[in-house]
C-alpha positions in Angstrom: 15.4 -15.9 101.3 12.8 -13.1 100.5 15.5 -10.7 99.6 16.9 -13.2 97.6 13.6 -14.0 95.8 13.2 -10.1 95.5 16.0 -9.3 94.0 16.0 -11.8 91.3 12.5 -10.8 90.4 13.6 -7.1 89.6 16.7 -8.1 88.4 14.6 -10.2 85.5 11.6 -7.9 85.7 9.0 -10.4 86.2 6.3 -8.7 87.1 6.5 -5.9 84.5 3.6 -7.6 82.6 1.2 -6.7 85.8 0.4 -7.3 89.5 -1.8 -10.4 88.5 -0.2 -13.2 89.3 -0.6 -17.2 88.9 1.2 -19.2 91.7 1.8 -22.7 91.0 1.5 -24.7 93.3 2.5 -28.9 93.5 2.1 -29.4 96.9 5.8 -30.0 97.4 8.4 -28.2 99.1 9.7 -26.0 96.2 6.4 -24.7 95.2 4.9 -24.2 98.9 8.1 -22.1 99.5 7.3 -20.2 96.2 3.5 -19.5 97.2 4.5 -18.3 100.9 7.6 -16.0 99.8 5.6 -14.1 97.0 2.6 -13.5 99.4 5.4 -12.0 101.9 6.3 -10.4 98.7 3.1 -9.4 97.7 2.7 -5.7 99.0 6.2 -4.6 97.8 5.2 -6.1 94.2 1.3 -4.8 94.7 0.5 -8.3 93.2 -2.8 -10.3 93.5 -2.1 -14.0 93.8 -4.0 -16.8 92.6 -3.1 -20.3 93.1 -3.0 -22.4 90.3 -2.8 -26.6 90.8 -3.0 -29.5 87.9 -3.9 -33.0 89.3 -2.7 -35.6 86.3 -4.0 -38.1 88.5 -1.2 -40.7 88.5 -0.8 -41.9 91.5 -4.5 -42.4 92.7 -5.3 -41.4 96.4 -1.4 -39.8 96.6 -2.9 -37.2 93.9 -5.7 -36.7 95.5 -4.7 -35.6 98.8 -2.3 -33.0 97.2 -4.7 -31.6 95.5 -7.0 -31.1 99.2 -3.6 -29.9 100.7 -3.2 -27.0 97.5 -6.6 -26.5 98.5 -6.6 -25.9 102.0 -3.4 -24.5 101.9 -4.8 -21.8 100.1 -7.7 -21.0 101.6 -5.9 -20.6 105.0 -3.7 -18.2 103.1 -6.8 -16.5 101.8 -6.2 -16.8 98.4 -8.5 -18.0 95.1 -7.3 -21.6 93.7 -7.8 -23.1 90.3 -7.5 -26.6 89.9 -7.1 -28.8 86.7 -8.0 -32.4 86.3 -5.4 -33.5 83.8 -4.9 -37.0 83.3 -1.8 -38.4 81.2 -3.2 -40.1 78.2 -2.3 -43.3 78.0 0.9 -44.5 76.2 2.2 -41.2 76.2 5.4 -40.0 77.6 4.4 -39.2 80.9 6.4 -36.4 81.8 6.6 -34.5 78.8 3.0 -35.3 78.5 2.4 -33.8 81.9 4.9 -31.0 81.1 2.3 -29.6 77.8 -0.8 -30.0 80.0 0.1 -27.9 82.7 1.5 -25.7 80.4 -2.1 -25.8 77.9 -3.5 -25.3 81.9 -1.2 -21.6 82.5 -2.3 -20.9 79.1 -5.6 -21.1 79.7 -5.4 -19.3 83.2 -3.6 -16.2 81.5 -6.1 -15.8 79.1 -9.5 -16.5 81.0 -9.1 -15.7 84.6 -6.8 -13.2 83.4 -3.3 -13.3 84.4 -0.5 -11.5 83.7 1.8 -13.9 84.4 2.2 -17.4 85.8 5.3 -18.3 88.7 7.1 -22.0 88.7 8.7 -23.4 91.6 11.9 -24.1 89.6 15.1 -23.7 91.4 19.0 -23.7 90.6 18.7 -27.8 91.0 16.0 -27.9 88.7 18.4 -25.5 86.1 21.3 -27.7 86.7 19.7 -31.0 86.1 18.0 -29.4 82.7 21.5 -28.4 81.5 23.3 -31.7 82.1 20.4 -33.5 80.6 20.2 -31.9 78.1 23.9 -31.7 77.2 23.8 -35.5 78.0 21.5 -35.5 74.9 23.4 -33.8 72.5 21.8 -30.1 72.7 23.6 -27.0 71.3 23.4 -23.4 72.8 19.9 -23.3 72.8 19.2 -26.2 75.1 21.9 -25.4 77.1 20.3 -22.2 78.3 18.4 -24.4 80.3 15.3 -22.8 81.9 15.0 -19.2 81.5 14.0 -16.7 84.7 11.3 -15.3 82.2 9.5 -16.9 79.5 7.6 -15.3 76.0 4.8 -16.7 77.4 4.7 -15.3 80.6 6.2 -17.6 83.3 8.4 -16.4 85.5 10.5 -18.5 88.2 11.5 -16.4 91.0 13.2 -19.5 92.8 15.9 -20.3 89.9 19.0 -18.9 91.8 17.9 -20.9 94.9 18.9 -24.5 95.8 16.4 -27.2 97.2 17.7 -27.0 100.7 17.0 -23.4 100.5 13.3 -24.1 99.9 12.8 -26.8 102.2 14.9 -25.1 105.4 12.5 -21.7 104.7 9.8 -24.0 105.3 11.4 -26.0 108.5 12.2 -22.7 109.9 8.5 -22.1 109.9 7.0 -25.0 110.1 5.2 -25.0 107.4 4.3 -28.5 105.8 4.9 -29.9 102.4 3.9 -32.8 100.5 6.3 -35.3 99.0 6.0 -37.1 95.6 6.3 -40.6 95.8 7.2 -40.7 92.4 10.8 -38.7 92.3 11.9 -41.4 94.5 12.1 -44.1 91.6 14.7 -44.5 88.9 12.4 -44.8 85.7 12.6 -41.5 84.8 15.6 -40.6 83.7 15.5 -36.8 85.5 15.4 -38.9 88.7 18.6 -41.0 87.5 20.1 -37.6 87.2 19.0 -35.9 90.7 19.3 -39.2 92.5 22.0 -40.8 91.2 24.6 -39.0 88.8 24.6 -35.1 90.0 25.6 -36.7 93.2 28.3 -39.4 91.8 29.7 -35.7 89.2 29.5 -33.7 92.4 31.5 -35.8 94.9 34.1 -37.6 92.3 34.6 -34.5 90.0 33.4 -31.1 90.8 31.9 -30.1 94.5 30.7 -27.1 92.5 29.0 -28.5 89.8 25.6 -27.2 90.0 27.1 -23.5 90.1 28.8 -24.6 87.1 25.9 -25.9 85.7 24.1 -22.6 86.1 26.9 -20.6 85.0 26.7 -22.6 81.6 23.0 -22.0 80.9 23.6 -18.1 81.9 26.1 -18.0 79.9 24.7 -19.9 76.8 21.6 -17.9 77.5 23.4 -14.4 76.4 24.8 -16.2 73.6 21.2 -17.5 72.7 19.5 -13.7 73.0 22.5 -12.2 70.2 22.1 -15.1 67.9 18.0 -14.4 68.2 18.2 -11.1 67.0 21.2 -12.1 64.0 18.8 -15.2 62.8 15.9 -12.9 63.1 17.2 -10.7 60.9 18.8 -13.3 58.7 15.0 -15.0 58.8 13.0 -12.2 57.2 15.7 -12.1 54.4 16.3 -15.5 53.9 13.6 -17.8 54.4 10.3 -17.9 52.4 7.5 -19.1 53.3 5.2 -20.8 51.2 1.3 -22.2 52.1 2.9 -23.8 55.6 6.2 -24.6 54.3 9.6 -22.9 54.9 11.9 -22.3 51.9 15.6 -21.4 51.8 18.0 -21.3 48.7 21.1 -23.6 49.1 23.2 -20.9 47.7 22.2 -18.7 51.1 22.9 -21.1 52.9 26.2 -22.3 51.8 27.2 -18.9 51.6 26.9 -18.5 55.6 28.8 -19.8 58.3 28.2 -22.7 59.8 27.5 -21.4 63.2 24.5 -19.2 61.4 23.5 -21.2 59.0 23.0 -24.1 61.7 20.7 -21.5 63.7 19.1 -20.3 60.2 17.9 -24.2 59.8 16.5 -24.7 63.4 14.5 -21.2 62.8 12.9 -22.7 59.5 11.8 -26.3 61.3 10.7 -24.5 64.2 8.7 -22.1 62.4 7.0 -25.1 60.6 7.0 -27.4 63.4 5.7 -24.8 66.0 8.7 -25.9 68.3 12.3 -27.5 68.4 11.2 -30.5 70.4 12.9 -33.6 69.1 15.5 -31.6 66.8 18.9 -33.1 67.6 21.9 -31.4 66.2 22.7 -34.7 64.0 19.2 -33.6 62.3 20.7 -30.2 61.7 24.1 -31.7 60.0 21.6 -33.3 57.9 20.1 -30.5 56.7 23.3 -29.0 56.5 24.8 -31.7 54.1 22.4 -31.6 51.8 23.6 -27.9 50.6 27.1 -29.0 50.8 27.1 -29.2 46.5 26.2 -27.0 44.0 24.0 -29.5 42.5 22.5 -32.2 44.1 18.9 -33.4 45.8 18.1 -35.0 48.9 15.7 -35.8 52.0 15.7 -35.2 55.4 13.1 -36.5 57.9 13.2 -35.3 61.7 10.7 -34.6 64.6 7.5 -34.1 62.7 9.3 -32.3 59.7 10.1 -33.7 56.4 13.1 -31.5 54.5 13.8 -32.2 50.8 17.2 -30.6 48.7 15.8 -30.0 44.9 18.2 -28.3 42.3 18.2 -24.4 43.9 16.3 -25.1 47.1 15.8 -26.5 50.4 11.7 -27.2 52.0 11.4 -27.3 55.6 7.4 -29.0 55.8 5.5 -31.1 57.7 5.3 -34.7 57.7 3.1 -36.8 56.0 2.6 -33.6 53.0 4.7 -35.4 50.8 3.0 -38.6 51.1 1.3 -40.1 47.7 -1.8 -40.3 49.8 -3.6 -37.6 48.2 -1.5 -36.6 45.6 -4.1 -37.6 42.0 -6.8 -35.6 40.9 -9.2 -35.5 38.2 -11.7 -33.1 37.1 -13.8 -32.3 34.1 -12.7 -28.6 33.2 -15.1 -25.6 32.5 -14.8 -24.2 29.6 -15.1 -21.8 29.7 -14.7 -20.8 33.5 -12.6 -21.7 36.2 -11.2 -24.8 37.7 -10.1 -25.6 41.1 -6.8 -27.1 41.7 -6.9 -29.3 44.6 -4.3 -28.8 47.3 -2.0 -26.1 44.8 -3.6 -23.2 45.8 -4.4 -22.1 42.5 -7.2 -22.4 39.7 -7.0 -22.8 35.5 -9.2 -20.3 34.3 -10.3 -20.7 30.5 -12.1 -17.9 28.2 -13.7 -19.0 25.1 -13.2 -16.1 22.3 -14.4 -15.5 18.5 -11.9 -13.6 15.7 -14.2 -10.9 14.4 -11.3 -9.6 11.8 -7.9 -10.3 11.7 -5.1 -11.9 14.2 -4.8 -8.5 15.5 -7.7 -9.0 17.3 -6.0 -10.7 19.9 -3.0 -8.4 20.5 -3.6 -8.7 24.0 -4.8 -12.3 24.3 -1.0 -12.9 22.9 0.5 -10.7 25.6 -1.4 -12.1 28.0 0.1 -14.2 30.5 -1.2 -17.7 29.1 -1.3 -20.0 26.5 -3.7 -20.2 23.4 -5.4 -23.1 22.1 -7.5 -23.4 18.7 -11.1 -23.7 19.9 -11.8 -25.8 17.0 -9.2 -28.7 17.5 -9.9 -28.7 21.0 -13.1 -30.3 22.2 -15.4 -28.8 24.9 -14.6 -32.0 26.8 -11.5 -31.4 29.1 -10.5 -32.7 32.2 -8.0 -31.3 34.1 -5.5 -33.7 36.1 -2.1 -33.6 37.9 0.8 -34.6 36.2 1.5 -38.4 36.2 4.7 -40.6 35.3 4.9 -41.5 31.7 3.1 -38.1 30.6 4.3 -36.5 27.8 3.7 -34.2 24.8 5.3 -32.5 22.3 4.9 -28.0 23.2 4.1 -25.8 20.6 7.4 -25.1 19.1 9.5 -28.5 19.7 10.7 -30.5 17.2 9.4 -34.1 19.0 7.7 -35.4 21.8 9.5 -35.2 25.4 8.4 -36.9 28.7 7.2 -33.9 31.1 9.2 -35.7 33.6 12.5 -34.6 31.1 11.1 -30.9 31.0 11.2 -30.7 34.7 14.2 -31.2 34.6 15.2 -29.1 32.3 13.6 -26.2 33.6 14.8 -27.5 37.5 11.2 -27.6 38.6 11.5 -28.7 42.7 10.3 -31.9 43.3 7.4 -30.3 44.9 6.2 -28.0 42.7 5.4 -31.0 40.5 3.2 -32.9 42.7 -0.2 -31.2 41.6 1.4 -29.9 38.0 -2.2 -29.5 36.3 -2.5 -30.6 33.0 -5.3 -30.8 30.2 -6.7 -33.8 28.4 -8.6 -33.9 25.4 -9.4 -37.7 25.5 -6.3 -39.4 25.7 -3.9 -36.4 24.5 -2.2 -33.7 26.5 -3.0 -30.5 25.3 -1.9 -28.2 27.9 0.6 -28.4 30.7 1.4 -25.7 33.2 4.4 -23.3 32.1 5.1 -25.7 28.9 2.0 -24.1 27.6 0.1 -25.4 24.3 0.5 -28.5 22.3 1.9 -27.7 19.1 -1.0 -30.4 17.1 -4.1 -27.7 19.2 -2.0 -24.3 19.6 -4.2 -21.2 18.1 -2.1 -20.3 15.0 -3.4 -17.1 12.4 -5.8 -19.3 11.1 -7.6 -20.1 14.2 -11.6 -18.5 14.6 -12.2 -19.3 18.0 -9.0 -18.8 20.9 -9.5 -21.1 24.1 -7.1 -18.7 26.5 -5.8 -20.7 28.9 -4.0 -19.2 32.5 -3.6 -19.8 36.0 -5.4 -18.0 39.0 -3.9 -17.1 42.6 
């Protein structure tokens, strides 16, 4: 067993982040193992152990006496412990809850106590049951990977090529005590269903070998899952743009690729919004993927914590609730001149106030400037500056009529988002400015204007 253990840590190079190591520790079988073969272990890896434990306090008195056992067990093994009160908020799920605080807890360990790294007691039974649930839930490649030997963020599970009876006949052989969780012995988790229930039901009416099967899949999906990491993070830098928090991607790239990548290319967009891929289904990817099936076309998608929306050339990976209307109106009187803030769009409207001395030549570079030009005189000095709204329109210097700035976004394929804050001016009840349709043709400076209002947009 400690050759075993040995041999898959250098085979994965755990310990290559350093000799300080986090051991947790449950109480039960698969972890007590864990703790007593890496402290054999300890001399040939030159690693300093400390024992980590997280009481989420579920079941009462049950909790608290593992917590004394990881205790004492620790101190007779002459080792530090660090112990986490973690209750499950209620109405949460409990074991995914569980699953991010004692994760939040490793974190925390790594980066005060330090660590280098933190060991799990997962096993091969824990990798098989991963994969089939997972597969049982529709994952691609990725999930299917299962739990990985060595993690980005420093955990490393020296057990995950040994079985559960391996574990608990080290300890036998030893007599070393474990504690049991009453709460793997019930059905309402649906892991237990799986461990209790169907592995067993797979194994003896299908496959004897199944969890070797099992692991097999997540090594191999795992190999699969490293290439297509480096292709998508390639594809990433080149492809997706990222804009204030969002993610943008142009449906022409991703028609263009195959739908293999171009599946992978959407998961790295919502999980570099989202932070993670929890809750992504592959149906929420085929959605995504639809809405670039046309050349034209528009189109939402809502999944996970992410809200995606199709507009004329682009697709906008975001996050929930930033599309909402809450939020969405402002109003403000504008300096003029100066500069003035606009809400949420990153930007400001700056204006600058300025007198013709001589001729229209004065203002060569007012002209080239990158803005419009409003007569000072027809305009008054009392502007307020506002976000586009339904029903606005105006007619821009040089059109023949009137159009609804709704029409003109159109026209000029302005994404849908782009137009939630659209700033324009009001003089009283008249548009006089909109962004990128510039000037009113009834206030535009013309060559027999004395005073210029200059009016441009700030990053």
């Amino acid at each position: 067993m400690i050759e075993r253990v040995a041999k898959v840590m250098h085979r994965y190079n755990m310990l290559q982040r350093g000799p300080r190591l986090g051991v947790a520790v449950s109480g039960g079988a698969d972890s007590v193992c864990l703790l007593h073969v890496l402290r054999d272990l300890a001399a040939e890896f030159d690693a300093r152990l400390t024992v980590l434990h997280v009481n989420h306090e579920l079941r009462g008195e049950e909790s608290a006496a593992d917590e004394r056992f990881v205790r004492e067990l620790a101190a007779r093994l002459g080792l530090p412990a660090l112990v986490c009160a973690a209750p499950v908020p209620a109405g949460e799920n409990v074991e995914q809850a569980a699953r991010d605080l004692r994760l939040a807890f490793f974190r925390r360990a790594m980066a005060e106590t330090p660590l280098d790294a933190v060991a799990t007691g997962h096993t091969a039974d824990d990798q098989a049951e991963t994969v089939l649930f997972r597969f049982l839930r529709g994952a691609g490649g990725a999930g299917l990977s299962g739990i990985r030997p060595v993690t980005a963020e420093g955990l490393v599970r020296p057990l995950i090529e040994c079985v559960k009876a391996d574990t608990e006949g080290y300890l036998r052989d030893r007599a070393i005590p474990w504690r049991e969780d009453s709460s793997n012995q019930g059905l309402q988790f649906a892991r237990n269903r799986i461990r209790r229930e169907l592995l067993p039901m797979l194994e003896r009416d299908w496959n004897p070998g199944l969890r070797e099967m099992l692991a097999r899949t997540a090594d191999w999906a795992r190999a699969e899952e490293e290439y297509w990491a480096a292709e998508i993070g390639r594809l990433a830098g080149e492809l997706l743009r990222e804009d204030a928090g969002a993610v943008m991607v142009r449906v022409a790239d991703l028609r263009a690729l195959p739908a293999a990548t171009g599946r992978r290319l959407v998961r790295r967009a919502m999980e570099k919004v989202k932070g993670d891929l929890r809750g992504v289904e592959f149906a929420h990817v085929e959605a995504v993927m639809r809405l670039t099936e046309s050349v034209e076309g528009s189109g939402r998608v809502q999944a996970a914590g992410l809200d995606i929306l199709r507009s004329f050339d682009w697709v906008r990976f975001f996050e929930l609730g930033e599309y909402s209307l809450e939020g969405r109106n402002y109003e403000a009187q504008a300096a003029v001149p100066g500069v003035t803030e606009v809400p949420s769009a990153h930007v400001s409207v700056v204006m600058e106030l300025l007198e013709k001395k001589e001729s229209i030549s004065d203002f060569g570079y007012v002209y080239n400037s990158d803005g419009s030009w409003l007569d000072g005189d027809r305009v008054s000095r009392n502007l307020w500056l506002r976000n586009w709204r339904p029903g606005d329109q105006y007619r821009p210097e040089g059109a023949s009529q009137a159009e609804k700035i709704k029409s003109m976004f159109q026209s000029a394929r302005i994404p849908i988002w782009e137009r939630r804050h659209w700033p324009v001016l009001i003089d009283g009840s008249e548009i006089v400015w909109s962004r990128r349709f510039g000037a009113a043709a009834d206030f535009a400076a013309d060559a027999r204007s004395k005073r210029i209002l200059l009016v441009r947009e700030s990053k």
